[in-house]
N, CA, C and O atoms as a Tripos MOL2 file, in Angstrom:
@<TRIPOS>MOLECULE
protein
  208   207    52     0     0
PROTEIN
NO_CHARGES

@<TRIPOS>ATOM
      1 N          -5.1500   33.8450   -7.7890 N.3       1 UNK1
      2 CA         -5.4450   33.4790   -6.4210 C.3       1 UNK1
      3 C          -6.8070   32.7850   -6.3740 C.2       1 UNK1
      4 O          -7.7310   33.4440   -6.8500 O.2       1 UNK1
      5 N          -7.0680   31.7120   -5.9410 N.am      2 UNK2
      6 CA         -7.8570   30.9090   -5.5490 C.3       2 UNK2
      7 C          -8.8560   31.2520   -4.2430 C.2       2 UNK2
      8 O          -8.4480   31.1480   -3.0860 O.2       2 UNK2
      9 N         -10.2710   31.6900   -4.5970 N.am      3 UNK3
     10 CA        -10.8990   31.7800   -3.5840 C.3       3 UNK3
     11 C         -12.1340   31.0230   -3.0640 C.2       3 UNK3
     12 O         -13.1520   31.0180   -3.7550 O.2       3 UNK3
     13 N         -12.1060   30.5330   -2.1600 N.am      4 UNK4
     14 CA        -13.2850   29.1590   -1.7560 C.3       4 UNK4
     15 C         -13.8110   30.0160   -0.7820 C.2       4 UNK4
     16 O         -13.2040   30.9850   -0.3250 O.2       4 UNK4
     17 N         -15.3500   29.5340   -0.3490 N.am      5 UNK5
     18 CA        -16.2280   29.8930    0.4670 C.3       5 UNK5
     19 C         -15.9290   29.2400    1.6560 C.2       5 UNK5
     20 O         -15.1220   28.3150    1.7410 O.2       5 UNK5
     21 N         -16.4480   29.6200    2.4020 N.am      6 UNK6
     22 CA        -15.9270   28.5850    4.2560 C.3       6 UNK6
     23 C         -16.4720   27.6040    3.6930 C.2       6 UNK6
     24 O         -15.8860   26.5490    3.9360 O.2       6 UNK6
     25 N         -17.3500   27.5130    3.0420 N.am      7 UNK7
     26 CA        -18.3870   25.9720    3.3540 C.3       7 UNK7
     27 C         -17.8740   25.0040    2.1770 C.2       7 UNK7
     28 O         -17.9930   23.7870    2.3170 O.2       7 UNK7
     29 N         -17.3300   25.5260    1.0740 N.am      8 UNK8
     30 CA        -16.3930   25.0940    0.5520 C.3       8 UNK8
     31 C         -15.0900   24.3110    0.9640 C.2       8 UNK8
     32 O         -14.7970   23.1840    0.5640 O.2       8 UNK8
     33 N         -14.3560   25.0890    1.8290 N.am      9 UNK9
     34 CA        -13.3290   24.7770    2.6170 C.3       9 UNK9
     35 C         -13.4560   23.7540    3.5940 C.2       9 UNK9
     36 O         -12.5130   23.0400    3.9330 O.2       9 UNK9
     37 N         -14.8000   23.6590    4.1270 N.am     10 UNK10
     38 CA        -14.5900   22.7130    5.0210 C.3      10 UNK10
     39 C         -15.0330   21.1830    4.5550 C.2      10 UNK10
     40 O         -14.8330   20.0480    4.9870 O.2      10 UNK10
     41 N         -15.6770   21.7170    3.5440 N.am     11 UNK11
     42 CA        -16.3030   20.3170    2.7510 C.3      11 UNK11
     43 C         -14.6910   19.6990    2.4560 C.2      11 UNK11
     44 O         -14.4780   18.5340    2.7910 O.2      11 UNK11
     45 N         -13.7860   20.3510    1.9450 N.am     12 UNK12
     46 CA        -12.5420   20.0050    1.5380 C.3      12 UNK12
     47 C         -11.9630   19.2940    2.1920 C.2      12 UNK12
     48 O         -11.5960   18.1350    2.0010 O.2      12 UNK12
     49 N         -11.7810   20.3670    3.5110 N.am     13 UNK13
     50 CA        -11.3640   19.7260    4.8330 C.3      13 UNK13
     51 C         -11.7190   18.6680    5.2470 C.2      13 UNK13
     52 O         -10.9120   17.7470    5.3760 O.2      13 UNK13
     53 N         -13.4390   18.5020    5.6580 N.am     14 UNK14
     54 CA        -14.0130   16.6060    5.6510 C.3      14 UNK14
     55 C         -13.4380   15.7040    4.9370 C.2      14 UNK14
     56 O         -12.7050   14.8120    5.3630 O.2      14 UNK14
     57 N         -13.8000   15.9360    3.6450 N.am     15 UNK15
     58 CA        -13.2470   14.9660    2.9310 C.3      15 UNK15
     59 C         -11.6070   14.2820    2.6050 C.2      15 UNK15
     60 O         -11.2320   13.1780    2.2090 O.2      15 UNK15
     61 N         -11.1240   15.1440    2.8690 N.am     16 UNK16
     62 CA         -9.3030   15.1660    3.3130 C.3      16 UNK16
     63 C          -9.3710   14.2060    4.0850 C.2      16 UNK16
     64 O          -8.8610   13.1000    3.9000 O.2      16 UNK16
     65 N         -10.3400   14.7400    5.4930 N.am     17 UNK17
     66 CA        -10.0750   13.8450    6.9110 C.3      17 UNK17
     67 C         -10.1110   12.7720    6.5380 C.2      17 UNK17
     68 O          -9.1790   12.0010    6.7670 O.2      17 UNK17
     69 N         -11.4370   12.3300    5.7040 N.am     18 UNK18
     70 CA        -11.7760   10.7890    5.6510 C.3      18 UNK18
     71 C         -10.5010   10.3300    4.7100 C.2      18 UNK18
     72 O          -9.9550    9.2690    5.0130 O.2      18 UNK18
     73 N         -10.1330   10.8800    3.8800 N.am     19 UNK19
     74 CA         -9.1840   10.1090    2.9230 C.3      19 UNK19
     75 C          -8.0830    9.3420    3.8980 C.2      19 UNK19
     76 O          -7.9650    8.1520    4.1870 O.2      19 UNK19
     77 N          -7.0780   10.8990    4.4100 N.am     20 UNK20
     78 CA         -6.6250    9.8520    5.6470 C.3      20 UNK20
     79 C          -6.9390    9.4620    6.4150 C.2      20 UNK20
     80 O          -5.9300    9.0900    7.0130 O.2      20 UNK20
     81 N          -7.9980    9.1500    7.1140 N.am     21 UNK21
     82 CA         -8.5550    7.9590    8.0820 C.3      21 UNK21
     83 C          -8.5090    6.5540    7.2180 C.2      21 UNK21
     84 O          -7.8220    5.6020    7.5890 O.2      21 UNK21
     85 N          -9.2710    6.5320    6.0950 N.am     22 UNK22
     86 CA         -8.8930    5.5310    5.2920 C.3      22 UNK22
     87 C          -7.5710    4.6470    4.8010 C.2      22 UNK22
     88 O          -7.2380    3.4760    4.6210 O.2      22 UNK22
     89 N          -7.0210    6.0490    4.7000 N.am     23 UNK23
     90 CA         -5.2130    5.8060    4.9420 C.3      23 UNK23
     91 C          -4.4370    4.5010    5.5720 C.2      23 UNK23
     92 O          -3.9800    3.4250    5.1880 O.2      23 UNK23
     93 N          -4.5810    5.3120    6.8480 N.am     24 UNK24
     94 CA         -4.1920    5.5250    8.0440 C.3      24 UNK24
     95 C          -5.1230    3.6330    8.3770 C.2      24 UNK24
     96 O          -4.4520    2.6850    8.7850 O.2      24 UNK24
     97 N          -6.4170    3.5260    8.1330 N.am     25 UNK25
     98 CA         -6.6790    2.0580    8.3580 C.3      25 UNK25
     99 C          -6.0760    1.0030    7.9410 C.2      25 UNK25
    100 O          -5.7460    0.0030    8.5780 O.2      25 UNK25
    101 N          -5.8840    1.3540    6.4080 N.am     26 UNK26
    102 CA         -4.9990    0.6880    5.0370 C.3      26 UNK26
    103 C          -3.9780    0.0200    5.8190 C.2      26 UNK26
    104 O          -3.9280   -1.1550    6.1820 O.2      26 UNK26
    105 N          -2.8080    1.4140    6.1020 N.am     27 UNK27
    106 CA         -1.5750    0.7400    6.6740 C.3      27 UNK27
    107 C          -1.9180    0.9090    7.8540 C.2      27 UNK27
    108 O          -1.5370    1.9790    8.3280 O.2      27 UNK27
    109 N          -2.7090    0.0170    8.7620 N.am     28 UNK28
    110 CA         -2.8110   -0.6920   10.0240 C.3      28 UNK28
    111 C          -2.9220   -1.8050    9.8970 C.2      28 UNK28
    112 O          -2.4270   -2.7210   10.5540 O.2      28 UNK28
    113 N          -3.9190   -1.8280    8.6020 N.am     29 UNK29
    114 CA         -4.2860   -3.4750    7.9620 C.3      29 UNK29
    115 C          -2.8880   -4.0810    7.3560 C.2      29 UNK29
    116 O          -2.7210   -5.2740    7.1040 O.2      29 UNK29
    117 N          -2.1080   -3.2540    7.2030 N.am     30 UNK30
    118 CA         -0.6450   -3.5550    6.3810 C.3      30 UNK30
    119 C           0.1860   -4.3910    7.1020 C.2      30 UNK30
    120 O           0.6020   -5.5370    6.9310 O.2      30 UNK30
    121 N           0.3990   -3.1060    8.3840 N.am     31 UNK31
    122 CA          1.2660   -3.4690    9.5430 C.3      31 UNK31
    123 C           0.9030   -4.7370   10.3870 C.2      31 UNK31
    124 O           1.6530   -5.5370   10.9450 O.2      31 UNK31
    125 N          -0.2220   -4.6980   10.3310 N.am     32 UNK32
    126 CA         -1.2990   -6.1100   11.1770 C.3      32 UNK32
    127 C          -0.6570   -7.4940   10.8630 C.2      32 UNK32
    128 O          -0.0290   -8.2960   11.5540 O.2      32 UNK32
    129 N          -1.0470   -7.4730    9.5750 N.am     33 UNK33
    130 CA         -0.7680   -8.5620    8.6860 C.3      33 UNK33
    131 C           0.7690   -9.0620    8.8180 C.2      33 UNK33
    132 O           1.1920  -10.1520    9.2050 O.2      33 UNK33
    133 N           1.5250   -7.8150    8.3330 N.am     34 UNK34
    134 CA          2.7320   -8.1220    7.9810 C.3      34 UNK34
    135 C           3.5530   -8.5440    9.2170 C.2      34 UNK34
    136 O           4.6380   -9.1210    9.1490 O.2      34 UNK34
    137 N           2.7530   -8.1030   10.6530 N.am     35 UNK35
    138 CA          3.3040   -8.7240   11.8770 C.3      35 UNK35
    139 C           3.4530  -10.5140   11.6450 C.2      35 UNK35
    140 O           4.3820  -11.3220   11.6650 O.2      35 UNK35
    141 N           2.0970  -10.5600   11.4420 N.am     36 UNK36
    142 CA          1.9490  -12.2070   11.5720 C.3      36 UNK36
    143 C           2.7920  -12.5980   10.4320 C.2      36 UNK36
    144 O           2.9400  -13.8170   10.5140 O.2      36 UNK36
    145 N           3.4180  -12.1320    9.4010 N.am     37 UNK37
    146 CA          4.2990  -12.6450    8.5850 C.3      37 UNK37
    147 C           4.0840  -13.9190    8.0030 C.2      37 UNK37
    148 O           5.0010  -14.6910    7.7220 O.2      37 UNK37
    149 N           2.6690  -14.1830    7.7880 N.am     38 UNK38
    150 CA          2.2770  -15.3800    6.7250 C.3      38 UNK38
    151 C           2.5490  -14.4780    5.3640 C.2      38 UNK38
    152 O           2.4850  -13.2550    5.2430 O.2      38 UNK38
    153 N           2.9350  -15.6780    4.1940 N.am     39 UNK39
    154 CA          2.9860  -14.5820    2.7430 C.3      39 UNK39
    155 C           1.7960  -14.8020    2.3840 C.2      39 UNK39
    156 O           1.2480  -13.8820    1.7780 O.2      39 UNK39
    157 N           0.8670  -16.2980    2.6740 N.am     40 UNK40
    158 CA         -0.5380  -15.4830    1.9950 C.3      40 UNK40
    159 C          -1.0160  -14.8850    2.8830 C.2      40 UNK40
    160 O          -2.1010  -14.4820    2.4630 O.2      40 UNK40
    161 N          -0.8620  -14.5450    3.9570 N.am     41 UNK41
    162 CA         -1.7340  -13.1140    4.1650 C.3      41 UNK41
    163 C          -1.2150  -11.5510    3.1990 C.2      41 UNK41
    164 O          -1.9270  -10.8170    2.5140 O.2      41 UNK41
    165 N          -0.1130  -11.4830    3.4160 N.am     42 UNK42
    166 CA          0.3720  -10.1310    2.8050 C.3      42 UNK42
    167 C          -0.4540  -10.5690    1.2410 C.2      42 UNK42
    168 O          -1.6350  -10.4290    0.9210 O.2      42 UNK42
    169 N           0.2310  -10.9040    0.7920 N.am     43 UNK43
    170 CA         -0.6000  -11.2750   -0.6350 C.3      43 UNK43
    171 C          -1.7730  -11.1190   -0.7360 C.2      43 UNK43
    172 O          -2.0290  -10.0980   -1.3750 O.2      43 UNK43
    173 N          -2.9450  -11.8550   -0.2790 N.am     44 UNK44
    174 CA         -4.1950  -11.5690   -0.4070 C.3      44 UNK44
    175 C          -4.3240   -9.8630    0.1950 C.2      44 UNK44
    176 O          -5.0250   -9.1470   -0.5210 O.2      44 UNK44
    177 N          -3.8640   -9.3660    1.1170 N.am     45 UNK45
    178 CA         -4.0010   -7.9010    1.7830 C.3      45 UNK45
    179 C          -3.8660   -7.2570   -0.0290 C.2      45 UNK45
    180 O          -4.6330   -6.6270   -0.7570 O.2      45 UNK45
    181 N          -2.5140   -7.8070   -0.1860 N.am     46 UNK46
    182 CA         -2.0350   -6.7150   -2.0240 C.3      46 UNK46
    183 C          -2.9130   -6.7210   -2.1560 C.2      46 UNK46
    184 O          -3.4980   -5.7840   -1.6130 O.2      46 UNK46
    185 N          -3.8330   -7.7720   -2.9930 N.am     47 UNK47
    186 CA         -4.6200   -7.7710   -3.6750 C.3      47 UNK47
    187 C          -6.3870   -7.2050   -3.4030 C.2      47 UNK47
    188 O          -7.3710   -6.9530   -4.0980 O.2      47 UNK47
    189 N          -6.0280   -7.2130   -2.0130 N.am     48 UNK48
    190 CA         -7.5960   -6.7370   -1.9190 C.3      48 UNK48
    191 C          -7.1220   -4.7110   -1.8690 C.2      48 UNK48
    192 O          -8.0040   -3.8690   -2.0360 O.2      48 UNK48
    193 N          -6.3470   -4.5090   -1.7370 N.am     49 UNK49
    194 CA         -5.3740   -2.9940   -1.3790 C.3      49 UNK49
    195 C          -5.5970   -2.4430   -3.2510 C.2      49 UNK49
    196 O          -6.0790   -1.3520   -3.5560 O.2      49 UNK49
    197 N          -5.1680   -3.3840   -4.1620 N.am     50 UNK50
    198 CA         -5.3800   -2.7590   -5.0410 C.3      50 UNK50
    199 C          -6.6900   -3.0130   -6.1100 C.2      50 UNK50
    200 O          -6.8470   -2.7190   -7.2950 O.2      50 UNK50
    201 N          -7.4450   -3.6160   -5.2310 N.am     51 UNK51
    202 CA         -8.8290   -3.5110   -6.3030 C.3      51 UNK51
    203 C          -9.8160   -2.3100   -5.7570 C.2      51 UNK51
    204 O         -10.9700   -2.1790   -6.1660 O.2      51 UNK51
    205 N          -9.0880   -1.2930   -4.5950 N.am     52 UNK52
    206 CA         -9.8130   -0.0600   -4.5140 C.3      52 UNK52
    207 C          -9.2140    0.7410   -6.2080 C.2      52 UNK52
    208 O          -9.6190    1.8540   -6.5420 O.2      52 UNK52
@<TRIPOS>BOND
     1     1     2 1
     2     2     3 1
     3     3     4 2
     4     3     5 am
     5     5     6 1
     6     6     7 1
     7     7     8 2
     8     7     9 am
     9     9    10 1
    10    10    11 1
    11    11    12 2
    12    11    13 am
    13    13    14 1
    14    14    15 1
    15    15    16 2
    16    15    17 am
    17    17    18 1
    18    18    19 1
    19    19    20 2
    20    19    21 am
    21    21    22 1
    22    22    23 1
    23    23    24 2
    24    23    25 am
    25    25    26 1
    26    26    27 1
    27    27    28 2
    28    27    29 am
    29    29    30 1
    30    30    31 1
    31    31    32 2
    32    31    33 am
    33    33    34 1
    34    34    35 1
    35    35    36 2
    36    35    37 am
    37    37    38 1
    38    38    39 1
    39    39    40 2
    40    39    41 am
    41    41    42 1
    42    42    43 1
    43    43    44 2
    44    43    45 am
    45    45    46 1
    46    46    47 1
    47    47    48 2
    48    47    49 am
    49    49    50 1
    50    50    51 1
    51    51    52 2
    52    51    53 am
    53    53    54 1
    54    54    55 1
    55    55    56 2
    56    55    57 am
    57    57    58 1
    58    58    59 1
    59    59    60 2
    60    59    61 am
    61    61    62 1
    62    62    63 1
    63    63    64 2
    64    63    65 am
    65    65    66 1
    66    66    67 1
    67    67    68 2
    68    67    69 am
    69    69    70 1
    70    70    71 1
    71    71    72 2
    72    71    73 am
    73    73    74 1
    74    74    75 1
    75    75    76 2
    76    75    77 am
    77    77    78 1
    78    78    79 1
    79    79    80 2
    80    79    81 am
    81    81    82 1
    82    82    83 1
    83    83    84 2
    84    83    85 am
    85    85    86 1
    86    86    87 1
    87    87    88 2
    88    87    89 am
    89    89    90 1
    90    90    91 1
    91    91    92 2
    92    91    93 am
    93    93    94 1
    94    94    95 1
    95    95    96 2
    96    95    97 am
    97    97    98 1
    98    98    99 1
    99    99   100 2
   100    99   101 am
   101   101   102 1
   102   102   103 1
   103   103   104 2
   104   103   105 am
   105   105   106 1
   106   106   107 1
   107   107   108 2
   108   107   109 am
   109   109   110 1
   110   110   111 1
   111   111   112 2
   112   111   113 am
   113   113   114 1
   114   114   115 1
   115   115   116 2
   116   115   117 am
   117   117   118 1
   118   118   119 1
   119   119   120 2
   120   119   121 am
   121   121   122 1
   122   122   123 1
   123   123   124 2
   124   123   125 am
   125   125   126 1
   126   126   127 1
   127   127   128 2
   128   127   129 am
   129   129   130 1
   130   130   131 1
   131   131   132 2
   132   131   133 am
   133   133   134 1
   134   134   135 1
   135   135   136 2
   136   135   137 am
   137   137   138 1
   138   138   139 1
   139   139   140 2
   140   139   141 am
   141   141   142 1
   142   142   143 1
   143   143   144 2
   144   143   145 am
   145   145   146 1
   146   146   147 1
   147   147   148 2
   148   147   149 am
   149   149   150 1
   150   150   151 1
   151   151   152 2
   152   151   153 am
   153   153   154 1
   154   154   155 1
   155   155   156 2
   156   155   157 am
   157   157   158 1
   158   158   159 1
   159   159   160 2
   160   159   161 am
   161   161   162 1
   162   162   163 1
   163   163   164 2
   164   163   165 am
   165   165   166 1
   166   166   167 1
   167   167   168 2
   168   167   169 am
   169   169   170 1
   170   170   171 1
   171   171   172 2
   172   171   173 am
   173   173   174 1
   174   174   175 1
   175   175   176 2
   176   175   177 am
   177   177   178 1
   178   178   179 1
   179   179   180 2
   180   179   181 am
   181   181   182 1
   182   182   183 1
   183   183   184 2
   184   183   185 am
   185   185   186 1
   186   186   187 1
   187   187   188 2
   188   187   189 am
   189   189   190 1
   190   190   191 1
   191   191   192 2
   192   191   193 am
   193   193   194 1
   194   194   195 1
   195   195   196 2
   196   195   197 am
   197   197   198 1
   198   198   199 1
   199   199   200 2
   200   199   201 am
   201   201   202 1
   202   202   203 1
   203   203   204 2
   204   203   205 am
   205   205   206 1
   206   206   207 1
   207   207   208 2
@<TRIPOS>SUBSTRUCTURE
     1 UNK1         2 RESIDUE 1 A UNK
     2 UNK2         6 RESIDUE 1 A UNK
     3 UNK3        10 RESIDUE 1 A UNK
     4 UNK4        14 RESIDUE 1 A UNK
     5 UNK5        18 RESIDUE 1 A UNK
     6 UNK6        22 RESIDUE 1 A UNK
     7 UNK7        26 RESIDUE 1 A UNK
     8 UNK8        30 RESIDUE 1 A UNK
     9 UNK9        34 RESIDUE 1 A UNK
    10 UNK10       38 RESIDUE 1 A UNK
    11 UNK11       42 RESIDUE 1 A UNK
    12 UNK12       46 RESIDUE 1 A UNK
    13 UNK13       50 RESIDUE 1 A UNK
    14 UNK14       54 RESIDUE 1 A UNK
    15 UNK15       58 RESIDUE 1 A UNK
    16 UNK16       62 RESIDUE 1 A UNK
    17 UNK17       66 RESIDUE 1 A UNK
    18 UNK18       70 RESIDUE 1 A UNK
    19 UNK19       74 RESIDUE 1 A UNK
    20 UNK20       78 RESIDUE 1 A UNK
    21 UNK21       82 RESIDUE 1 A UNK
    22 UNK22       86 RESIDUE 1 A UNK
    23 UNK23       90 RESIDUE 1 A UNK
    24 UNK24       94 RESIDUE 1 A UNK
    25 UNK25       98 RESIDUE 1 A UNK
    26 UNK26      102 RESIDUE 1 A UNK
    27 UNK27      106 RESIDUE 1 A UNK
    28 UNK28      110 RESIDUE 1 A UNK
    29 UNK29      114 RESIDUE 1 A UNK
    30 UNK30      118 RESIDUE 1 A UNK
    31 UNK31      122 RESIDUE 1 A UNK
    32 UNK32      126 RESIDUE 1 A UNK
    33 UNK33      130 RESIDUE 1 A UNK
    34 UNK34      134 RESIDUE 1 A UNK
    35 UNK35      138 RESIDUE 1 A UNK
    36 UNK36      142 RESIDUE 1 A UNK
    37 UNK37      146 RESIDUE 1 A UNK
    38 UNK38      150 RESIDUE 1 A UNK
    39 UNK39      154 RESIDUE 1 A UNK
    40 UNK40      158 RESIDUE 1 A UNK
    41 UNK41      162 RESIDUE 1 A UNK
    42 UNK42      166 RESIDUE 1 A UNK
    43 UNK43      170 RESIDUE 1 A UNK
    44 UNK44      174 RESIDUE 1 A UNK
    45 UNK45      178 RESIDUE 1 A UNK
    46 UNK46      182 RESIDUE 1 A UNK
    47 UNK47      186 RESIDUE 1 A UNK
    48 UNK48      190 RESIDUE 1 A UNK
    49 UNK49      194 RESIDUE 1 A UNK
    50 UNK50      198 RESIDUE 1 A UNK
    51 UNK51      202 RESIDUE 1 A UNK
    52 UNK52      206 RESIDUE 1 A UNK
């Protein structure tokens, strides 16, 4: 059994949040793009998506 301190836990918790907020921006920037349905936009989006 795994035991963390509160302050532990919430550090966890923060950092979770931000991951998906980051997420969650990603595919907005996805959906954004892919509205306007140019292929170099999607394309350049790939490519900037996977040099994190």
């Amino acid at each position: 059994m795994l035991e963390y301190t509160l302050l532990q836990a919430v550090a966890f918790l923060r950092i979770e949040g931000q991951l998906e907020r980051q997420r969650l921006a990603q595919l907005l920037g996805v959906v954004a793009v892919a509205s306007q349905g140019e292929k170099r936009s999607i394309e350049q989006l790939q490519r900037d998506l996977l040099k994190d």
